[in-house]
Structures are given as C-alpha cells and as structure tokens.
N, C-alpha and C positions, 0 to 999 in steps of 0.2 A: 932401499935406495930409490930414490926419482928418478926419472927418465935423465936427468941432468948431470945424476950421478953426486947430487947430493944427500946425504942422508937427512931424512924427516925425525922429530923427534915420537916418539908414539903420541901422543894426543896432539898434533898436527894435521889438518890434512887439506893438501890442494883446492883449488876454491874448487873444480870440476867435480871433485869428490863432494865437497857440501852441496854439492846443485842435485848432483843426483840422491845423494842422503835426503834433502828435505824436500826434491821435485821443485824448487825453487831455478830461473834460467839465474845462469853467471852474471848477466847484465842486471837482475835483479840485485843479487848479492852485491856488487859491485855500487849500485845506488843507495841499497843499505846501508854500506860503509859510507858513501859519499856522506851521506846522513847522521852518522853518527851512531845507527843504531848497532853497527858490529862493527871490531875491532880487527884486520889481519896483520899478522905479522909480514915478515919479509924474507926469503932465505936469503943463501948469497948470492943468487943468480937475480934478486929481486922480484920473485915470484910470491905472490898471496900465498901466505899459509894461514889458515883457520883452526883455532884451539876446537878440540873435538865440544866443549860444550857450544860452541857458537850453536851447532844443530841445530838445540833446544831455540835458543834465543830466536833463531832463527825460525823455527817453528812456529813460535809463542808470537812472533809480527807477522806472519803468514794467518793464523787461525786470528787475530785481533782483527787484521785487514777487514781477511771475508767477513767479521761481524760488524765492520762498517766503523771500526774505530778509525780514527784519525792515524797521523804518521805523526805526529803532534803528541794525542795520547797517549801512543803508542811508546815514544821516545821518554816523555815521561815517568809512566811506570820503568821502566828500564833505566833510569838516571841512577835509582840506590844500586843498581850491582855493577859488581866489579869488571872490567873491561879486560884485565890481565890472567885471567883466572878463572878456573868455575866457579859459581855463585857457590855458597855453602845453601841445606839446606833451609835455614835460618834464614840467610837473607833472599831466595826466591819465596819462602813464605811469607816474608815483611814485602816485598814486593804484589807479589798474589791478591793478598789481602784489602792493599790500599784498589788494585781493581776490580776486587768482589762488588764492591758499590757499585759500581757503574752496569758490571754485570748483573746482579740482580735488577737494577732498575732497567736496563733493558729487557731481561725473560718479565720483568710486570705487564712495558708496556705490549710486547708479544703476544702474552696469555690474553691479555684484555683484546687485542688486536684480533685475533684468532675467536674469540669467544662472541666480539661483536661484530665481525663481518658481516655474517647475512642481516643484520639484525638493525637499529637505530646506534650511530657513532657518535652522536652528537654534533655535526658537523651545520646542522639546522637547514639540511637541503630539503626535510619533511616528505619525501620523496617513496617511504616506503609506510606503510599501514602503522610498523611498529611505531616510528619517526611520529607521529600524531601523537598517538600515547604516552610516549616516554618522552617528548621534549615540544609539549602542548607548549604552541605561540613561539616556540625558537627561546626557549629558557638559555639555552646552554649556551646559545648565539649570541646574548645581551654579556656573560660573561668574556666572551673575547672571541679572536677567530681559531676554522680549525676543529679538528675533531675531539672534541673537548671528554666525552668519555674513554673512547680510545688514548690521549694520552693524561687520563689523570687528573686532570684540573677543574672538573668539574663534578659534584658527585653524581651520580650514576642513579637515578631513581630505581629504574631495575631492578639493582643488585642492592636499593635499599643503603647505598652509602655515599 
C-alpha cells in the first residue's frame, strides 16, 4: 500500500522510487515526461506512477545523454517502443540496433581522437614537428576546416589511409 493508502499494482512504482532506482532527480524525470521520452501513469489520488520498465528507458536517456547524444536522438531511437508496456526483447533489439550506427561512429572517432592527440590532427595549425610531416603545406587544410584526421574526412597519411 502507498502512503495514501492506495494500492500500487507490482510493476508500478512512485516517481521518488524511479529517481532513486536510476539516481536520476524527480525534476529530471518529470522533464522526461514533459518530453515525451517516458510515459506515467496516474493513481487515484493523481500521483505519477512509473511502470517498473520505465528504469531501463530511463537509464538508456541517462547513459545516451553523458555520450553527448541529443534529447532529439535520444527521443528517436525510443519512438519504436511501446509507452504502455515493457518493450519485448525483440523490440529493444530493433531499437539498439538502429543506434549501434551512431555508436560505432562515435567509439571511431574517439579511437582516432585518443590515438592522435599528442600527435598531428590535421587541423593544419603545423604547430608540432609531426604537423610538418604529416600534413606538409596544410594538405588536409585545402580540404576543408577542422581537425580533419581526427574526424575522418581526410585520409590520414600516417596510418597509410
């Protein structure tokens, strides 16, 4: 029973219980929903209730966030599943899936980010010893602005690609 003396059905529970479940504040959750990206129900007293999968969902825009995704893309991937219910696992994999892409191309341009930091970026500031040798005259510069090894759009003599 809730403090209200209404009864919860088991996979319900209090928005205060989803804040501490996923470390997320209420006023966050609360924006979530404003947004569209989680769904609460209502008891009788008019109080949020959260079907226990919310967590996940809720999880899954918490870790997208810190990777810098959008509320945008975020909302997106999340459009195929269902709002009333827990996803099957079938449809959090048709989900997953369409943002593996995105995922991958960001741990690419990471690894390349991480691998060329001390090193020439191509960004054609010529600035360190390597920068001479690897982007003789501002090669990478003529293609566009911007750290042009680092993100991929220009090949990388270096690494030969």
């Amino acid at each position: 029973m809730a403090a209200t003396g209404v009864a919860l059905k088991p996979n319900q529970l209090p928005i205060g219980e989803v804040a501490r479940r996923t470390g997320l504040s209420v006023s966050a959750i609360r924006f979530y929903e404003e947004r569209g990206l989680v769904t609460a129900g209502r008891n009788r007293g008019g109080q949020r209730r959260f079907a226990r999968s919310d967590i996940r969902r809720l999880s899954f825009i918490l870790i997208a966030q810190n990777m810098g995704f959008s509320l945008q893309r975020i909302a997106s991937a999340l459009s195929g599943l269902p709002t009333h219910r827990a996803p099957s696992k079938a449809e959090w994999a048709k989900m997953a899936e369409g943002f593996r892409g995105d995922l991958e191309d960001r741990i690419a341009t990471l690894s390349r980010f991480r691998d060329r930091l001390d090193t020439c970026i191509g960004c054609g500031c010529l600035s360190l010893d390597d920068c001479g040798l690897y982007n003789t005259d501002d090669k990478a510069g003529r293609t566009g602005s911007g750290p042009r090894y680092v993100i991929g759009t220009v090949n990388d003599p270096q690494r030969g690609n």
